[in-house]
C-alpha positions in Angstrom: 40.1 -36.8 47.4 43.3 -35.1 48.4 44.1 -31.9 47.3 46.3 -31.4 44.0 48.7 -28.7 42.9 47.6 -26.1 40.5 50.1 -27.8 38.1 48.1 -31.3 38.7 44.6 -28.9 38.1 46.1 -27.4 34.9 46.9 -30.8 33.2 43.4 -32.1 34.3 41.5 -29.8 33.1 43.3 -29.2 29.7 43.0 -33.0 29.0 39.3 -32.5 29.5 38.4 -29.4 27.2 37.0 -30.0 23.9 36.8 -27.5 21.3 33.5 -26.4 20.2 32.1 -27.7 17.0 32.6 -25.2 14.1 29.6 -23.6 12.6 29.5 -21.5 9.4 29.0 -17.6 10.3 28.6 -15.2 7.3 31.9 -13.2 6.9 30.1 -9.8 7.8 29.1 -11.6 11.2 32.3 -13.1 12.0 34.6 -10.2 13.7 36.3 -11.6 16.8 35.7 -15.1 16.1 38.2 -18.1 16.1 38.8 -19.4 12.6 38.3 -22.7 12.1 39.5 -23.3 8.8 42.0 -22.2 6.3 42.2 -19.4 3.9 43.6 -19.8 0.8 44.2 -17.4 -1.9 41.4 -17.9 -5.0 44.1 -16.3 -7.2 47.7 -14.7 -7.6 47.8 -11.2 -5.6 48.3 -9.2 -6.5 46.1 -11.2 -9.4 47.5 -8.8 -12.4 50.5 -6.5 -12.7 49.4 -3.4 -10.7 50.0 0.5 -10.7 51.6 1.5 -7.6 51.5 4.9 -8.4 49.4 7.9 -10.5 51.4 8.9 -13.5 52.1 7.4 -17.1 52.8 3.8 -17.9 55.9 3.3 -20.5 57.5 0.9 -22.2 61.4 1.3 -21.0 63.8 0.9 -23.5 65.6 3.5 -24.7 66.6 5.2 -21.3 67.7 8.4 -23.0 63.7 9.2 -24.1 62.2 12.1 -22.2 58.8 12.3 -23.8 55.8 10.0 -24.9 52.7 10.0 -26.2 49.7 9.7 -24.9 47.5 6.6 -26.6 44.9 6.8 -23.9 43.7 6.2 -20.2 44.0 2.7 -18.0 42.0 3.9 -14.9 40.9 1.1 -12.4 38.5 -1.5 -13.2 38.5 -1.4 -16.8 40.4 -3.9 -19.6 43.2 -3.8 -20.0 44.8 -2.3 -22.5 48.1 -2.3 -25.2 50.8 -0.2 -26.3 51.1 -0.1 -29.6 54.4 2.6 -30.0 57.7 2.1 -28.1 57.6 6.2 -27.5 53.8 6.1 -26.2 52.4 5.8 -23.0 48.8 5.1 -21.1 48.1 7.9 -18.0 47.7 5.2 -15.5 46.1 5.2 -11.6 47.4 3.4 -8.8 45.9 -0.2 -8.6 45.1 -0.4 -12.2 46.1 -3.3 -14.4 49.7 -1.9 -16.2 48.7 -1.8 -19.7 50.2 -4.6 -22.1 53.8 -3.8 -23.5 54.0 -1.5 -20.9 57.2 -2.4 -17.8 57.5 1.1 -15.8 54.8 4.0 -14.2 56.5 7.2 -13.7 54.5 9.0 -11.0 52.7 12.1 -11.8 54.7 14.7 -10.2 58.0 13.6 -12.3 56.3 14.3 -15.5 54.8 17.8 -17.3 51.8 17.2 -19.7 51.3 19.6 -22.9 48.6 18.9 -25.8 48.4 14.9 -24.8 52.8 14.6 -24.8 54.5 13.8 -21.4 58.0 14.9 -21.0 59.8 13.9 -18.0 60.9 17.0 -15.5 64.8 17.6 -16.1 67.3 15.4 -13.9 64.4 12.8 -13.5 65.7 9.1 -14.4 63.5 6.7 -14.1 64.6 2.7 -13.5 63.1 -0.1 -14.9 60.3 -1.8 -13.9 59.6 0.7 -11.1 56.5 1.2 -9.2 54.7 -1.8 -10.6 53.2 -4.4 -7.8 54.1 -7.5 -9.9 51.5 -10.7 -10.6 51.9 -13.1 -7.5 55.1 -11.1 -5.9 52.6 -11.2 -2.2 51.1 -14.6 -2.5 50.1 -17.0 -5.3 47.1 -18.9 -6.2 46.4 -21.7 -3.4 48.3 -19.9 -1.0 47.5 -20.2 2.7 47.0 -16.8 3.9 45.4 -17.4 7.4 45.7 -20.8 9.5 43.2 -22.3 11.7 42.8 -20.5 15.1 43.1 -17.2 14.4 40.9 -14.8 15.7 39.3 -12.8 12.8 39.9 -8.5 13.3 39.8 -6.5 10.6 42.8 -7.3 9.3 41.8 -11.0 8.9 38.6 -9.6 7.8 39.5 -8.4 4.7 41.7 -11.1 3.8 38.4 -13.4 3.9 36.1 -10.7 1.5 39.0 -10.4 -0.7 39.1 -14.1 -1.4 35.3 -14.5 -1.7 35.0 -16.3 1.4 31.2 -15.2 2.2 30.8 -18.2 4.6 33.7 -19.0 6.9 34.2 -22.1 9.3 34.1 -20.1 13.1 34.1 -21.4 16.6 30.3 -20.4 17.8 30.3 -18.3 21.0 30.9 -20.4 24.2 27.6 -19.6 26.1 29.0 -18.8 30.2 26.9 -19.3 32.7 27.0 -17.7 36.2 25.1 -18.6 39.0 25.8 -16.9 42.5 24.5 -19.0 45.5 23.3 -18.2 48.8 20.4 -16.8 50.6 22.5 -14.0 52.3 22.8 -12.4 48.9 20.7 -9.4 47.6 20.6 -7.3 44.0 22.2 -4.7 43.6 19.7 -2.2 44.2 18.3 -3.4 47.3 19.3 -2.1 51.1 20.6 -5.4 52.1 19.8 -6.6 56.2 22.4 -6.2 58.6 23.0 -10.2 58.1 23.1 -9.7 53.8 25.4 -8.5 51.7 24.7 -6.9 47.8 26.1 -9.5 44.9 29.2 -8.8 43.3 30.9 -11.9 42.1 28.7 -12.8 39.3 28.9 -9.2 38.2 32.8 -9.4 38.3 32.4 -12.4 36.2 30.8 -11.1 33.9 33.3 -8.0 33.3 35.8 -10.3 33.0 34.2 -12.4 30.6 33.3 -9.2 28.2 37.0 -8.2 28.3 38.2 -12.3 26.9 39.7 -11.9 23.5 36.8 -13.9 21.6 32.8 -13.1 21.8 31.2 -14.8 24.5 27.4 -15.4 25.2 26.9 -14.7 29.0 23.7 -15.6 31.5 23.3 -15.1 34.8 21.6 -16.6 37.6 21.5 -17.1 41.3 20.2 -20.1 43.4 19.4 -20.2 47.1 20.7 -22.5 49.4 17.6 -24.8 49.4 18.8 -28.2 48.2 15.5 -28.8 46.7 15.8 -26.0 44.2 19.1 -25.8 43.8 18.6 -29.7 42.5 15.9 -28.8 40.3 17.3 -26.4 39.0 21.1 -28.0 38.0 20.6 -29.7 35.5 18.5 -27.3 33.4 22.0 -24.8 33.8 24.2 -27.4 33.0 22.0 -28.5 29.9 22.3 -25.1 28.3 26.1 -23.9 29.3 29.1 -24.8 27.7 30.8 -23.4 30.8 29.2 -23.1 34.0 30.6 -21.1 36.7 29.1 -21.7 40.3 30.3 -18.8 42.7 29.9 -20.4 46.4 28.6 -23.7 48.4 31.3 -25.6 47.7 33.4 -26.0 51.1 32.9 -27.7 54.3 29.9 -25.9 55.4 26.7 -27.7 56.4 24.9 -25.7 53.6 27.7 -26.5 50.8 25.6 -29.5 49.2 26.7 -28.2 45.6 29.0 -30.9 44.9 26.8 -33.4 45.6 23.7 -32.0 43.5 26.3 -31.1 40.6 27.5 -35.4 40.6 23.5 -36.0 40.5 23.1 -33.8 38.1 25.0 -35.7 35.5 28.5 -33.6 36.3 31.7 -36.2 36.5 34.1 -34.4 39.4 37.4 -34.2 38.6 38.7 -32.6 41.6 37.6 -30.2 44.7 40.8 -29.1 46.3 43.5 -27.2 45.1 47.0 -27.1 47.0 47.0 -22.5 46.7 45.2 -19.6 48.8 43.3 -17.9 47.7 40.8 -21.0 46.6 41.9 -24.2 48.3 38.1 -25.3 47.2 38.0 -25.1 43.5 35.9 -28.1 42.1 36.4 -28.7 39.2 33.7 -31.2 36.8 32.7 -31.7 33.2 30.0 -33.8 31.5 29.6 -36.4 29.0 28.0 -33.5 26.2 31.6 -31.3 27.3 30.4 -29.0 29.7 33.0 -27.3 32.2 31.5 -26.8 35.6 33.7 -24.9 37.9 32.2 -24.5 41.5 34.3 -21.2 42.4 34.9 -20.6 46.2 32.6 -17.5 47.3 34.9 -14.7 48.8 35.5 -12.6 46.0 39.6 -12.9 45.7 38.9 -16.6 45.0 36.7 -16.2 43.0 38.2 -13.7 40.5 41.4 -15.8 41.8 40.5 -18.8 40.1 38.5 -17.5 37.4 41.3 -15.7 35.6 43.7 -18.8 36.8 42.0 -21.8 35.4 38.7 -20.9 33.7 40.0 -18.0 31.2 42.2 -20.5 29.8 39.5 -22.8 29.2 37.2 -20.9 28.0 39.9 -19.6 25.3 40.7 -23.5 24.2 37.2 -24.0 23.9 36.4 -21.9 21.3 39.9 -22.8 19.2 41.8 -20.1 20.2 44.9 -21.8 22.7 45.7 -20.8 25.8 47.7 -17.6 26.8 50.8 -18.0 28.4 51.3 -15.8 31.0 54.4 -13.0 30.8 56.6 -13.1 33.8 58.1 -9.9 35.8 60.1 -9.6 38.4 59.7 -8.7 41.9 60.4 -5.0 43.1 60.5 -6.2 47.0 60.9 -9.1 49.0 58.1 -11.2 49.8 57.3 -13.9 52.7 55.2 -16.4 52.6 55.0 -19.1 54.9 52.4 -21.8 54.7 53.3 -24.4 52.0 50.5 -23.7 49.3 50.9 -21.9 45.9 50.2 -18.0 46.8 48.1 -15.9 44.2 49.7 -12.6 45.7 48.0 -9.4 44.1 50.3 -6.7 42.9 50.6 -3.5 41.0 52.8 -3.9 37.6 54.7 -1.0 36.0 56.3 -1.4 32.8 60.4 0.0 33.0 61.9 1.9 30.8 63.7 -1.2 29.6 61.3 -2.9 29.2 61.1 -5.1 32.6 57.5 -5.8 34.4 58.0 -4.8 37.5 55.9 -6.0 40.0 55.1 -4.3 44.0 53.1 -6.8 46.1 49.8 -5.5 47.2 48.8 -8.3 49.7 44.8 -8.0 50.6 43.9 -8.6 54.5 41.9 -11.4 53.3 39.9 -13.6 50.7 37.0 -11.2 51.1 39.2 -7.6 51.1 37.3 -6.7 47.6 38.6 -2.9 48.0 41.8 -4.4 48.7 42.1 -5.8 45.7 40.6 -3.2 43.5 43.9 -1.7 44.1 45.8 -4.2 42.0 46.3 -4.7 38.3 46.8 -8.5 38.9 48.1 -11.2 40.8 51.4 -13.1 40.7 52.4 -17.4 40.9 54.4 -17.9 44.0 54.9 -21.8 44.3 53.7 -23.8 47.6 57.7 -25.1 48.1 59.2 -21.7 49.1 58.7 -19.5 51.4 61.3 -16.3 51.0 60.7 -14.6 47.5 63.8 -11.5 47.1 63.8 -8.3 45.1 64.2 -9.4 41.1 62.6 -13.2 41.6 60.8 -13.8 38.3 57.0 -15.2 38.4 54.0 -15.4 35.7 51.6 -12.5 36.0 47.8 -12.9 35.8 46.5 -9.4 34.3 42.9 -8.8 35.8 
């Protein structure tokens, strides 16, 4: 298969992703998740006329009165209640029901209280209907309040208690799977051999994952390059990820057999090469139960490359939330680039004081310069049918 444009790998793999099935999370249990459903407003809101304000509620009509009197209390959660005298008055609290026969709250501070009378403090004229939060003015009854695909924060939160949602229609957490290959890989913790290096791409994985905008479920694994368990152990991963990320064994090499295990595994490929350095081989597969398989090149700039590239968006339509689209900033020096593939060029971004992204390339020595690109706050879009790139050109910015 030949190798496909990044544009060609987008519109593959976006026809291919399937959102999760919703479940129903208890409200209490559903912070970050995607909405799946609609909210709709079980009643007016605010659902009576409400006190914006501490003070007296009055019946206004004769604008020349200065003092009422007291015919008792309408605090917060209790009945409510009914003037009976056009000169009397309730002492209200803010977000109780405005008593019946009663159109105007004068706050607290604009009024003196003597032996149960309120008189209103000298130059203080108040205007009708003031300070009352009026039945329905927000939303009414049936309402939609929150759409489908929304991820639920606080303020969403309490949008769903107030309604009496106690149950709410959520994407479940896509479970991630990363599995680091190759037997010249140690843990962390050990003294690797002068032929070994210490993992580090599925641990960059997984701190990218933790920082995607919806709750994930991660696992991680490694396999060795022994075709026998790497084949007996496939379809076990693939069985219990909704999105499995493979980090190495994927190329040309005589040891790069995951391809062909991943197709007997049950995994339909959808392509392997990718027209763009860093991460000419990306492949990319999925399965008939919707899992996402992507077989990431090994050095870790491709790998965190194509991660944040492809996967994140995938990931991010999976559970119901859409895909971001990437801001764009401009270059703050010339950049050349001559071979004709899409360039993922790292750079450091710096907001201006008008509001520009400015971005400085920060080109790592090589697919593998990790401390290189520690250096960067992202990486830059540069397309495979240019090569010059001048101060102020405008490309979409990856954030790591």
């Amino acid at each position: 298969m030949e190798a496909i444009t990044p544009q060609d790998a987008d519109r593959i793999i976006e026809s291919l992703v399937q959102p999760l099935s919703a479940e129903k999370v208890p409200f209490e249990q559903a912070y970050g998740c995607i909405l799946r459903e609609p909210i709709l407003a079980d009643r007016d809101f605010p659902p009576f006329d409400r006190a914006m304000m501490d003070g007296i509620a009055i019946r206004f009509a004769d604008p020349s009165r200065s003092e009422f009197t007291s015919e008792g209390i309408q605090r917060a959660g209790i009945e409510v209640q009914e003037l009976k005298n056009e000169g009397g008055c309730f002492e209200i609290m803010t977000g109780a029901v405005v008593p019946l026969g009663c159109d105007t709250v004068i706050p607290v501070e604009e009024v003196i209280e003597s032996g149960g009378r309120f008189s209103l403090r000298a130059g203080y004229v108040p205007e009708k209907g003031q300070f009352i939060h009026e039945q329905g003015s927000d939303n009414q009854v049936g309402d939609l309040l929150i759409p489908p695909g929304q991820i639920l924060s606080a303020k969403e939160i309490a949008v769903v208690a107030t309604c009496g949602y106690a149950e709410v229609e959520a994407s479940p957490r896509p479970v991630i799977t990363i599995v680091s290959t190759g037997d010249e890989l140690v843990d962390v913790g050990e003294t690797p051999n002068p032929f070994q290096i210490r993992k580090s791409n599925i641990y960059a994985l997984e701190a990218a994952c933790s920082k995607l905008p919806i709750p994930v479920e991660v696992r991680l694994d490694h396999l060795p390059d022994d075709k026998t368990v790497i084949a007996s152990r496939l379809t076990e991963l693939i069985a219990d990820s909704d999105v499995l990320l493979l980090s190495g064994g994927i190329s040309k090499g005589k040891y790069d057999f995951l391809q062909e295990l991943l197709v007997e595994a049950g995994a339909e490929k959808q392509f392997q090469w990718v027209k763009q350095r860093p991460g000419k081989p990306l492949w990319f597969g999925t399965t008939s139960e919707g899992t996402l398989i992507f077989a990431l090149p090994g050095n870790p700039n491709s790998t965190l490359t194509c991660f944040y590239r492809y996967a994140v968006n995938s990931i991010l339509i999976m559970a119901g939330l859409g895909k971001i689209v990437p801001e764009y900033g401009t270059l703050k020096s010339a950049y050349t680039f001559k071979p004709p593939l899409a360039h993922f060029l790292p750079v450091t971004a710096l907001r201006s004081e008008s509001g520009v992204l400015e971005l400085s390339p920060l080109p790592t020595q090589n697919s593998g310069d990790l401390a290189g690109l520690a250096l960067s706050d992202g990486f830059i879009e540069l397309p495979g049918d240019q090569n010059e790139f001048p101060v102020g050109y405008s490309a979409p910015f990856y954030p790591w």
